[in-house]
C-alpha positions as CSV (number, residue, x, y, z in Angstrom):
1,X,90.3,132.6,58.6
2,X,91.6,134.3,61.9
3,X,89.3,133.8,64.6
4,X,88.8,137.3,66.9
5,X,90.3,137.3,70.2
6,X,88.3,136.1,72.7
7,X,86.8,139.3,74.6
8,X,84.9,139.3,71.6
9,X,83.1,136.4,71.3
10,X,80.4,136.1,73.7
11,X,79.1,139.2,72.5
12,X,78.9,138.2,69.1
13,X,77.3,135.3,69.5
14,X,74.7,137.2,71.3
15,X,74.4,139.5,69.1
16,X,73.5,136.6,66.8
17,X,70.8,135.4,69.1
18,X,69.7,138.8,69.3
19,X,69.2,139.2,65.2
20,X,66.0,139.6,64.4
21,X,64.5,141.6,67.5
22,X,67.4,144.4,66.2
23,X,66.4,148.0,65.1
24,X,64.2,148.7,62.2
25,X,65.4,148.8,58.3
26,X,67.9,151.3,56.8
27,X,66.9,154.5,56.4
28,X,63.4,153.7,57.8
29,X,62.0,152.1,54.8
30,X,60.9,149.0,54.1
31,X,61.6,147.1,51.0
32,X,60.6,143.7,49.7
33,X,62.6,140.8,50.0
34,X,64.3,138.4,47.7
35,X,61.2,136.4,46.8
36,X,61.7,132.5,47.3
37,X,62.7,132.0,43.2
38,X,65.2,135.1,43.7
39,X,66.7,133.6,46.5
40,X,66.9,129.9,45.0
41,X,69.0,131.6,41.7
42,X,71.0,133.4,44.0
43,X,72.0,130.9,46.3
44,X,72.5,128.5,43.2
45,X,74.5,131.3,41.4
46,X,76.7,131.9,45.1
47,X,77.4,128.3,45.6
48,X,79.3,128.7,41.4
49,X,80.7,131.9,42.7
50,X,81.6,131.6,46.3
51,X,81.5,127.8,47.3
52,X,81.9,129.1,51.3
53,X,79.3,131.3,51.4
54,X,76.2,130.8,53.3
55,X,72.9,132.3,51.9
56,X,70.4,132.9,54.8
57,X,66.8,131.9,54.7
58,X,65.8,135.1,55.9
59,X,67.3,138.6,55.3
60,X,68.8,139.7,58.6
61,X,68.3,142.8,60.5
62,X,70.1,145.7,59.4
63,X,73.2,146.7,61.5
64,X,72.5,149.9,63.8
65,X,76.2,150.8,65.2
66,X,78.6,153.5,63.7
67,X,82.2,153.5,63.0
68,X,84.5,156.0,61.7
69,X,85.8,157.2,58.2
70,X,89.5,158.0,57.6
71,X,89.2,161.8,59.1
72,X,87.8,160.5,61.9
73,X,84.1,161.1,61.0
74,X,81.3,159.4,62.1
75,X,79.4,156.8,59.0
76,X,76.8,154.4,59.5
77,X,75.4,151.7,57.2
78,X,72.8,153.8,56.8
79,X,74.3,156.3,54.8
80,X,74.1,153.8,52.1
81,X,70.9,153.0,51.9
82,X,69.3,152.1,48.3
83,X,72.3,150.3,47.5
84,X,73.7,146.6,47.7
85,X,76.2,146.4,50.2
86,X,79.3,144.3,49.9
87,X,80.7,145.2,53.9
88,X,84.3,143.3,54.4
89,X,85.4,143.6,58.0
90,X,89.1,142.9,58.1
91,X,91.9,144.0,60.2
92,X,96.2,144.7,59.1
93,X,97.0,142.4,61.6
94,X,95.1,139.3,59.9
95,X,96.8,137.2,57.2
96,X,94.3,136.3,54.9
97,X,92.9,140.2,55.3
98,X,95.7,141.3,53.6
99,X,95.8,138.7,51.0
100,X,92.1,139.0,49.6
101,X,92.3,143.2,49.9
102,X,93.5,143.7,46.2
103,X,90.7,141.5,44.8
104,X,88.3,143.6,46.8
105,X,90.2,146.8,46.1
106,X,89.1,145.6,42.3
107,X,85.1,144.4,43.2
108,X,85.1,148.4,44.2
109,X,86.8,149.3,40.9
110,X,84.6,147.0,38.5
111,X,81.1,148.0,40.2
112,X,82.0,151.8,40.6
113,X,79.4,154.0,39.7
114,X,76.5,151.1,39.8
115,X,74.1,150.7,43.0
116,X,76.5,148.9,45.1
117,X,78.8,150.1,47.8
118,X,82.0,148.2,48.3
119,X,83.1,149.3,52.0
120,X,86.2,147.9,54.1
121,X,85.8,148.2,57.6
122,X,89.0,147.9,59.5
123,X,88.6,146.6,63.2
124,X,92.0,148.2,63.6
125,X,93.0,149.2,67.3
126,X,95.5,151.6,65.8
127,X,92.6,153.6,64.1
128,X,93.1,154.8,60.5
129,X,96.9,155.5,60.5
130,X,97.7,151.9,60.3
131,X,95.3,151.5,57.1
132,X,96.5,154.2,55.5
133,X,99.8,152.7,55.2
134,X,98.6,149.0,54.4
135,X,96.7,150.9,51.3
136,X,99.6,152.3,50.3
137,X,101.7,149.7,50.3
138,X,99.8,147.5,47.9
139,X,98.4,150.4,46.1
140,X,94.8,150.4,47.2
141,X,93.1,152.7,44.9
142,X,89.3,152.3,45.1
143,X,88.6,152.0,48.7
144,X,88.0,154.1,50.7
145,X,89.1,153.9,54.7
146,X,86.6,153.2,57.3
147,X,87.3,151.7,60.5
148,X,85.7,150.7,64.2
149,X,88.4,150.4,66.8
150,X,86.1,149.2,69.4
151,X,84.4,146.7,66.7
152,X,81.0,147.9,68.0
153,X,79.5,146.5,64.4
154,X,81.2,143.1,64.3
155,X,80.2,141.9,67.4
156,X,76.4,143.4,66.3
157,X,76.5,141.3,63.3
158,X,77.9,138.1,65.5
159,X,80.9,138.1,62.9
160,X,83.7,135.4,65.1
161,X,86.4,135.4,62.5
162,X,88.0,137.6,60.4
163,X,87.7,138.3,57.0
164,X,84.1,138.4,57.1
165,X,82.1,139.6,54.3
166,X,78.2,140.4,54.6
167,X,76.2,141.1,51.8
168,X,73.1,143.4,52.1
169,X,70.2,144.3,50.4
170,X,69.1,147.9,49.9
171,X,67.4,147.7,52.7
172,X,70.9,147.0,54.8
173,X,69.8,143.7,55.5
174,X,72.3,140.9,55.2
175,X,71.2,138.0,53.0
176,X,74.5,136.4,52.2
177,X,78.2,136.2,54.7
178,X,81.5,134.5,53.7
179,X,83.9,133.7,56.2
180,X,87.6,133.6,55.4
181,X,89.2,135.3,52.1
182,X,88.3,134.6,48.5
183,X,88.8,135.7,45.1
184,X,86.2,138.8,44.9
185,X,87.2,140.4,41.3
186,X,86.0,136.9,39.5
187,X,83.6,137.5,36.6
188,X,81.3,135.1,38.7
189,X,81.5,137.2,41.9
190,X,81.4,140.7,40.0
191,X,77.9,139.0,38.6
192,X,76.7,137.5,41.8
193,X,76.9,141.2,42.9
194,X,75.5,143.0,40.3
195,X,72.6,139.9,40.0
196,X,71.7,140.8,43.9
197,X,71.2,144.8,42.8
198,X,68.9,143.9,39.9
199,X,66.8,141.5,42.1
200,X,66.5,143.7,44.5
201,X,65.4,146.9,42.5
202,X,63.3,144.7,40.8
203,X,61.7,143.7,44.4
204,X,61.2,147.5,45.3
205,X,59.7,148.2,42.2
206,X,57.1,144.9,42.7
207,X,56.3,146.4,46.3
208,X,55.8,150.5,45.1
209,X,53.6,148.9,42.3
210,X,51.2,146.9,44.8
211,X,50.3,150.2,46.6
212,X,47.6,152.1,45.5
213,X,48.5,155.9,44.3
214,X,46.3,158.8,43.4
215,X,49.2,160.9,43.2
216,X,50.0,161.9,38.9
217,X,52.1,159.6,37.2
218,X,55.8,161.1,37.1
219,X,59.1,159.8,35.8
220,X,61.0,158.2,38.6
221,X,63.9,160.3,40.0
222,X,67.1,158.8,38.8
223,X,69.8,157.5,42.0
224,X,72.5,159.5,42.2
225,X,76.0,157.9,41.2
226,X,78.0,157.5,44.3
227,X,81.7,156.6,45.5
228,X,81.8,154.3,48.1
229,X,85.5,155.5,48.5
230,X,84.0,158.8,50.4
231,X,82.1,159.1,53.4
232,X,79.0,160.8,52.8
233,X,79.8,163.2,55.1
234,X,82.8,164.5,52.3
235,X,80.5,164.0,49.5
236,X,77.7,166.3,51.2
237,X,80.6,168.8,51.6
238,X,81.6,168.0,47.8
C-alpha cells in the first residue's frame, strides 16, 4: 500500500467521521440493504476471496463529489446507479497501483455487460494524459479513464492509502473496501462480485414487493446493458 501524502489525511479521516450524516442515496432512491444472512455469506465468501478486505456492519453513505472522464467531462457515482460498483482509486505514480491494474483491467472484462461497473479512478495530478499512456503501455483494454486531480472523492470516502477499492451496492453505498493491491480476476473475486449484484437485486425486489400497488401488473422493464469503459455522458451521445 502507499500511504497519500499528508495534505490529505486530515480530511479524510474527517470525512470518515463525517460518514453517515453524508448526502442522501444514489440517484434519490432508496433500496434495501444486505439483510443480516446476506451479509454473514458475504463476508464469509470475502474473507475466501479477499483475506484483507473489511466488510462494514452498515452500508456507508453514498459518495456525493465529481471527477472527470478522459475528455475532460464531468461523471459522478451517480451515473451508475442500479449497478454494483467495484470503484478502485489508484494513481501512476503508486507501485502496487500499477501492479494489480491488469487483474482489474480483467474483473472489467469478465463482468462486462452484467450489472456491475468496474471504474478506475486515477488521483493523478497530471490529469488524464498520464493514464492514457500507463493504459497503453500494458495494454489496458476494458477500462475506461476517469480521474480527480484534486481527489475531492478520496478524501470524501476517508480512503488514507492507495490502491483502495470500495465496493457498493446499487444504491452507491459502500459495503465492502480493500486496502492495498490484490488479485481481482480470481474465480473467487469474479464470484464475490457477481454474488453482491444478485443479493442485492434480490433486496430491491424484497422492498418493491412490501409496498402496496394498485397500479396493473406489468412486465418489469429490463436494465439496459452498459460499458463501464464510457462515461455516460458519451453513451447518451451514442
Amino acid at each position: 500500500m502507499t500511504t497519500l501524502p499528508r495534505r490529505m489525511r486530515g480530511p479524510a479521516i474527517a470525512a470518515l467521521l463525517y460518514g453517515a450524516a453524508a448526502i442522501g442515496a444514489i440517484g434519490g432512491a432508496v433500496a434495501a440493504p444486505l439483510t443480516p444472512e446476506d451479509r454473514a455469506e458475504f463476508k464469509a465468501a470475502a474473507a475466501e476471496a479477499l483475506p484483507k478486505m473489511v466488510v462494514h456492519k452498515e452500508p456507508r453513505a453514498p459518495l456525493s463529489k465529481g471527477f472527470k472522464d478522459g475528455e475532460d467531462r464531468a461523471v459522478s457515482l451517480a451515473d451508475y446507479a442500479g449497478r454494483v460498483i467495484v470503484l478502485n482509486v489508484w494513481a501512476t505514480w503508486c507501485p502496487p497501483c500499477r501492479k494489480e491494474m491488469p487483474s482489474i483491467d480483467r474483473l472489467a472484462k469478465a463482468v462486462e455487460g452484467e450489472d456491475v461497473a468496474v471504474i478506475a479512478l486515477s488521483t493523478d495530478r497530471g490529469g488524464a494524459d498520464p493514464v492514457r499512456r500507463f493504459f497503453e503501455e500494458i495494454g489496458v483494454e476494458h477500462l475506461g479513464i476517469f480521474v480527480d486531480r484534486r481527489g475531492k472523492l478520496p478524501r470524501e470516502a476517508a480512503v488514507i492509502g492507495l490502491p483502495a477499492t470500495l465496493i457498493l451496492d446499487r444504491e452507491g453505498r459502500e459495503v465492502a473496501r480493500l486496502t492495498g493491491d490484490a488479485e481481482w480476476d480470481t474465480p473467487e473475486v469474479i464470484a464475490l462480485v457477481r454474488r453482491l449484484a444478485e443479493m442485492t437485486d434480490r433486496n430491491v425486489d424484497r422492498a418493491e414487493a412490501a409496498i402496496p400497488d394498485a397500479s396493473p401488473v406489468t412486465e418489469p422493464a429490463r436494465r439496459p446493458q452498459l460499458d463501464s469503459r464510457r462515461s455516460p455522458a458519451r453513451r447518451s451521445e451514442a
